[in-house]
Every structure is written in structure tokens, then in C-alpha cells.
MISEDREN-789473 format. One record per residue (C-alpha): x, y, z; residue in one letter; chain; residue number from 1. Coordinates in steps of 0.2 Angstrom, whole numbers, plus 5000, padded with zeros to 4 digits. Layout:
<rs>
+------+------+------+------+------+-----+
|   px |   py |   pz | code | unit | pos |
+------+------+------+------+------+-----+
|    X |    Y |    Z |    a |    A | NUM |
...
+------+------+------+------+------+-----+
</rs>
This chain:
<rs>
+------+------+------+------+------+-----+
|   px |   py |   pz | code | unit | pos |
+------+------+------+------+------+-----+
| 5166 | 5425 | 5623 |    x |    A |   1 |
| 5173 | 5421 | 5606 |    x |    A |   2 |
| 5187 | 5411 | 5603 |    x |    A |   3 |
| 5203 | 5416 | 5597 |    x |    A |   4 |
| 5201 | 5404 | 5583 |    x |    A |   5 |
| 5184 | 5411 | 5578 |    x |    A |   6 |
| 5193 | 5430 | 5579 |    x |    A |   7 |
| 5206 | 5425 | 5570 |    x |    A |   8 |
| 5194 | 5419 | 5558 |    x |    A |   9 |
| 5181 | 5434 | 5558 |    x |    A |  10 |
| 5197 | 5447 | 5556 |    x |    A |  11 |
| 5204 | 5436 | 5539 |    x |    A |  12 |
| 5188 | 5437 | 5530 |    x |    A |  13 |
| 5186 | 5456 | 5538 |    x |    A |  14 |
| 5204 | 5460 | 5529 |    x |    A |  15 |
| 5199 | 5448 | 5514 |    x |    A |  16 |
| 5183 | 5458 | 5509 |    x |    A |  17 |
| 5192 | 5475 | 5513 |    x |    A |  18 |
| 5206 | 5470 | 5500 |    x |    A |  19 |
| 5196 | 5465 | 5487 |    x |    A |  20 |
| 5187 | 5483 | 5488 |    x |    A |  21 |
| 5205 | 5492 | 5482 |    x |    A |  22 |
| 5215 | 5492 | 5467 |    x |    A |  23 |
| 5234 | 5487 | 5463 |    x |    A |  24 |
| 5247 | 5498 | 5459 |    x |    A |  25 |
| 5266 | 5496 | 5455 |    x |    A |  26 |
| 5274 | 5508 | 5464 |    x |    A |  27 |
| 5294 | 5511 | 5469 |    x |    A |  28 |
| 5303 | 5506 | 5483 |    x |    A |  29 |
| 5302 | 5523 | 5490 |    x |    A |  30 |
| 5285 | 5526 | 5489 |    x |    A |  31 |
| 5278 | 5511 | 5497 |    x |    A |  32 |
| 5276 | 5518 | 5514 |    x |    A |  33 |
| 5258 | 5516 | 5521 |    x |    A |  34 |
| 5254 | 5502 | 5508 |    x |    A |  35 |
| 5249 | 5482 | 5509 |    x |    A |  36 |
| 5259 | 5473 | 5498 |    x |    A |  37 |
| 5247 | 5467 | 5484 |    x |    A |  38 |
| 5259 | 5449 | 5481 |    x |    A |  39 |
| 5271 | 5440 | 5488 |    x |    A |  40 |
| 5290 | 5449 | 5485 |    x |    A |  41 |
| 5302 | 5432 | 5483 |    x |    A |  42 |
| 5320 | 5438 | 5490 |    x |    A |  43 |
| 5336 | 5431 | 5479 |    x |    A |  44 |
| 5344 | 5426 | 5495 |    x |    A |  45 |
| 5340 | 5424 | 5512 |    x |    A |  46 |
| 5343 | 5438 | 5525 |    x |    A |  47 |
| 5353 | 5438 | 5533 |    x |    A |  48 |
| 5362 | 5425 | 5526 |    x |    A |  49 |
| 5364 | 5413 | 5540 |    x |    A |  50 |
| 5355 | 5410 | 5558 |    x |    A |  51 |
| 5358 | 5419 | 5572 |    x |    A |  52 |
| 5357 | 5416 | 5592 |    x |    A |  53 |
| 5342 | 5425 | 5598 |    x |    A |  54 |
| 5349 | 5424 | 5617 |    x |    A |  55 |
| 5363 | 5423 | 5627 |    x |    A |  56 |
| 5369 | 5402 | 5629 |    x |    A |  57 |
| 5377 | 5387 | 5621 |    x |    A |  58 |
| 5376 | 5385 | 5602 |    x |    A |  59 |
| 5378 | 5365 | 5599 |    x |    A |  60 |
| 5372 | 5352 | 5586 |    x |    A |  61 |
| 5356 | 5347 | 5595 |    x |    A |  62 |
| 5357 | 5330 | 5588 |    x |    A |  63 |
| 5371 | 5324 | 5600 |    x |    A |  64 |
| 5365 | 5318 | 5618 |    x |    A |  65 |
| 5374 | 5328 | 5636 |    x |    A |  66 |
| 5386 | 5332 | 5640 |    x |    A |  67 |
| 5394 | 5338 | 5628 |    x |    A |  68 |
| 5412 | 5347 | 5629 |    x |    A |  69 |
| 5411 | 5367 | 5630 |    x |    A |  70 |
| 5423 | 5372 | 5616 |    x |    A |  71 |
| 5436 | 5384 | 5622 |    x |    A |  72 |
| 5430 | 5401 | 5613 |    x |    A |  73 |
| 5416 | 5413 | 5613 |    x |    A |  74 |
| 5402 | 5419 | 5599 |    x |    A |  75 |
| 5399 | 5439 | 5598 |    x |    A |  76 |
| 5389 | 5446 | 5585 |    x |    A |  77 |
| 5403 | 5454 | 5577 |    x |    A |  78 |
| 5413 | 5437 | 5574 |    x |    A |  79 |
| 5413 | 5423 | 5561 |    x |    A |  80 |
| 5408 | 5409 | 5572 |    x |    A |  81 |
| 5419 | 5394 | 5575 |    x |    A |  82 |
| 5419 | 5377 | 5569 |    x |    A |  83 |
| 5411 | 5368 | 5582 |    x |    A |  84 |
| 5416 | 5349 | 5582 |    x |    A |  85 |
| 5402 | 5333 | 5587 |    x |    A |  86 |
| 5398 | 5332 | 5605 |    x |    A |  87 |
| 5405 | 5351 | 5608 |    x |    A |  88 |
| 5395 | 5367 | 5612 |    x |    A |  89 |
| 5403 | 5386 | 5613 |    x |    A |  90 |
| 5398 | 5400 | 5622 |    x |    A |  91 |
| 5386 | 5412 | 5610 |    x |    A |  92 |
| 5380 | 5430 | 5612 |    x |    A |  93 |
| 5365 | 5437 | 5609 |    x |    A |  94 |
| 5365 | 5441 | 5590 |    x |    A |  95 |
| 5379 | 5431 | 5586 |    x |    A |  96 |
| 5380 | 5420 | 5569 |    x |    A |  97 |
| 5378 | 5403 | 5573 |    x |    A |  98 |
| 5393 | 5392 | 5570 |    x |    A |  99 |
| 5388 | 5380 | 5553 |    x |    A | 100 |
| 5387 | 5364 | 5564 |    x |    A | 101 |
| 5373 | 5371 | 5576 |    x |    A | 102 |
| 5356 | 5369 | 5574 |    x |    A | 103 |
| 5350 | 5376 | 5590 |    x |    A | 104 |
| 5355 | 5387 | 5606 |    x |    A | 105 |
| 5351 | 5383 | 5626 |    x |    A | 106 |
| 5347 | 5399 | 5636 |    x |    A | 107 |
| 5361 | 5403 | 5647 |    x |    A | 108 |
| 5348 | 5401 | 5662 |    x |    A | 109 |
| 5347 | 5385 | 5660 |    x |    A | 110 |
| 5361 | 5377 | 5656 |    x |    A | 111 |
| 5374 | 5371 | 5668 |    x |    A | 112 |
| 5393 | 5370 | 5665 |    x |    A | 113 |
| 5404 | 5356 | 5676 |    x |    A | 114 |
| 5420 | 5356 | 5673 |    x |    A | 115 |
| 5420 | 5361 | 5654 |    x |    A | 116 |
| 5405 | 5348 | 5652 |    x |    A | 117 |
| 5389 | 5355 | 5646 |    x |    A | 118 |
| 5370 | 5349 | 5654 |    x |    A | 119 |
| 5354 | 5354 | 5652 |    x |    A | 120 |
| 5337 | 5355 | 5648 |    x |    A | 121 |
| 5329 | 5346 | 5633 |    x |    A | 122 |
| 5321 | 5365 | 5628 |    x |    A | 123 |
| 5332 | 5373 | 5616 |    x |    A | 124 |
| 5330 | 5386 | 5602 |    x |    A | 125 |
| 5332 | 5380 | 5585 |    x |    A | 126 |
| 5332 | 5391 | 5570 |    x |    A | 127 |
| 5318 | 5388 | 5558 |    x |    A | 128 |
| 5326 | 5391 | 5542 |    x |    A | 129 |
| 5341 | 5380 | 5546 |    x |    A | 130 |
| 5349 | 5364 | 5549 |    x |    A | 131 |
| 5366 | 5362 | 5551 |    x |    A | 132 |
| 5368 | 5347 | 5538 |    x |    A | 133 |
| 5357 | 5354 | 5523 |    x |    A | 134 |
| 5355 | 5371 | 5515 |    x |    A | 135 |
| 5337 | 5383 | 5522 |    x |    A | 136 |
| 5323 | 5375 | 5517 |    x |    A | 137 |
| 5310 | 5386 | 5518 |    x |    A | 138 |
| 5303 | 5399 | 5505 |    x |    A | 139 |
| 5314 | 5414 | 5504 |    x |    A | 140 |
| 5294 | 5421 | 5502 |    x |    A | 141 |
| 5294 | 5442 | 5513 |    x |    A | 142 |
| 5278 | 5441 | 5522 |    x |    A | 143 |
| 5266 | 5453 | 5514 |    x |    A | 144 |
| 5272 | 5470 | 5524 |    x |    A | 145 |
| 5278 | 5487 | 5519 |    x |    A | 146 |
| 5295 | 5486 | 5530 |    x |    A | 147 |
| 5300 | 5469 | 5521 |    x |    A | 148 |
| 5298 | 5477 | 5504 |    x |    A | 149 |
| 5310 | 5492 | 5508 |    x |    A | 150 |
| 5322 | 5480 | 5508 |    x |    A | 151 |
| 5319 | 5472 | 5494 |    x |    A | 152 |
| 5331 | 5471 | 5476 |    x |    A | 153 |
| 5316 | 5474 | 5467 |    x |    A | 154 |
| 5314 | 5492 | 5462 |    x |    A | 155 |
| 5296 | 5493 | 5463 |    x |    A | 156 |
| 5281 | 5481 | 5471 |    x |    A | 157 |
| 5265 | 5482 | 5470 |    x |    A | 158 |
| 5254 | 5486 | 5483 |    x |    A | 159 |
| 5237 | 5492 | 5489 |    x |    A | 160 |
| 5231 | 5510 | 5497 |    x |    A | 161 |
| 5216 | 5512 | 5507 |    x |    A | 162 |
| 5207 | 5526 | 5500 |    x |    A | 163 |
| 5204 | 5542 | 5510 |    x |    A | 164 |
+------+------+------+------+------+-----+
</rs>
């Protein structure tokens, strides 16, 4: 039996020696259906612009120890998130902005609420691209696929076509 690690492995250099066979071609926007981008596309800004809650549960800086105070509001996706003070969590939905202060959410399931004090566990969902006291730190870099670039600002990428 292989190991994932060793097929992981095999199918990068299968994919490596495939694309060096092929050319490279600028193409527009709407014509890069099919393709593998050739390079990297670098987005202007990040998007969406801010993180969002990926289930149902309490957004709260995950810096702070429990309990902490469940704020008196709810999070849907259509709403600018609250300001959510130090040692307090609100309710969030599933798609919903994060409010600025959070830096992660604790699944509804595993949460408990006693009397407007917030418990839980110590696994909690926190964005990658975020924190709530600094800006996103990570590369505004699309991975190399088709669907990112049809959201790109760039009119045309350039991009590779297997033959046939």
C-alpha cells in the first residue's frame, strides 16, 4: 500500500512533468474556462473583505479565558456585525461577518449558555486570514484554479490548455 504522502508526491511530479509539456497563453477573462492558470493572480484586496463564521455558534476574542458574557444581539449574514466588548461573545449565524474584535467562533453544539455566561470547549474555529488586533496577514495570492481567476480585476491571465 502506498502512503498518502508518497501519492501526494507521485501526483506532484505527474502534474509537474505534464505542465512543462504545454505552452502559455494570455487569454481574457472570459475565455479561461477549462485552463490551469500558468502564475499566480495577486488580488488588490482581499475577498471578501472581512472573515466570516463558517457555523452556527458564538463569535468572541479567543484570547479571553470563560466565561465570558453573551452579548445581547444576534449576527446574520445580512448584518454589519457588532462591536463586541472584552470577555463578551454574541450569538452568530452561519455566514455572518465576524464582529472586528473576534478571532474565532465555538460551534453552537458545543457551547453551553448559563445564565448569559458563555462555557465551552477549548476547540474553536478561528479565521486564517485574521486576527482581531492586526490587519490579514496572509498573501492575497488566488490559488492556481480557473474559478479564482473569473473573479479577478485583471482582464486577462495567462494560462495553460491541454492539447486535444
Amino acid at each position: 500500500m502506498v502512503t498518502w504522502d508518497a501519492a501526494a508526491g507521485r501526483v506532484r511530479s505527474l502534474r509537474g512533468r505534464w505542465l512543462e509539456r504545454l505552452g502559455t497563453i494570455e487569454v481574457g477573462v472570459e475565455d479561461i474556462a477549462g485552463r490551469t492558470l500558468a502564475a499566480p493572480i495577486d488580488a488588490p484586496a482581499d475577498v471578501p473583505a472581512r472573515s466570516h463564521a463558517t457555523m452556527d455558534g458564538f463569535a468572541f476574542d479567543a484570547t479571553r479565558d470563560y466565561p465570558l458574557d453573551v452579548a445581547d444581539a444576534d449576527v446574520f449574514p445580512e448584518d454589519d456585525p457588532p462591536a463586541v466588548d472584552a470577555g463578551q461573545a454574541v450569538r452568530i449565524a452561519t455566514g455572518a461577518p465576524l464582529p472586528p474584535s473576534a478571532n474565532a467562533v465555538l460551534k453552537r453544539e458545543e457551547a453551553t449558555v448559563d445564565d448569559g455566561q458563555l462555557t465551552g470547549t477549548d476547540r474553536v474555529r478561528r479565521p486564517e486570514s485574521r486576527t482581531a488586533t492586526s490587519p490579514a496577514r496572509t498573501s492575497r495570492r488566488a490559488p492556481t484554479s480557473t474559478s479564482a481567476a473569473a473573479t479577478s480585476p485583471r482582464a486577462n491571465a495567462c494560462s495553460r490548455r491541454a492539447s486535444g
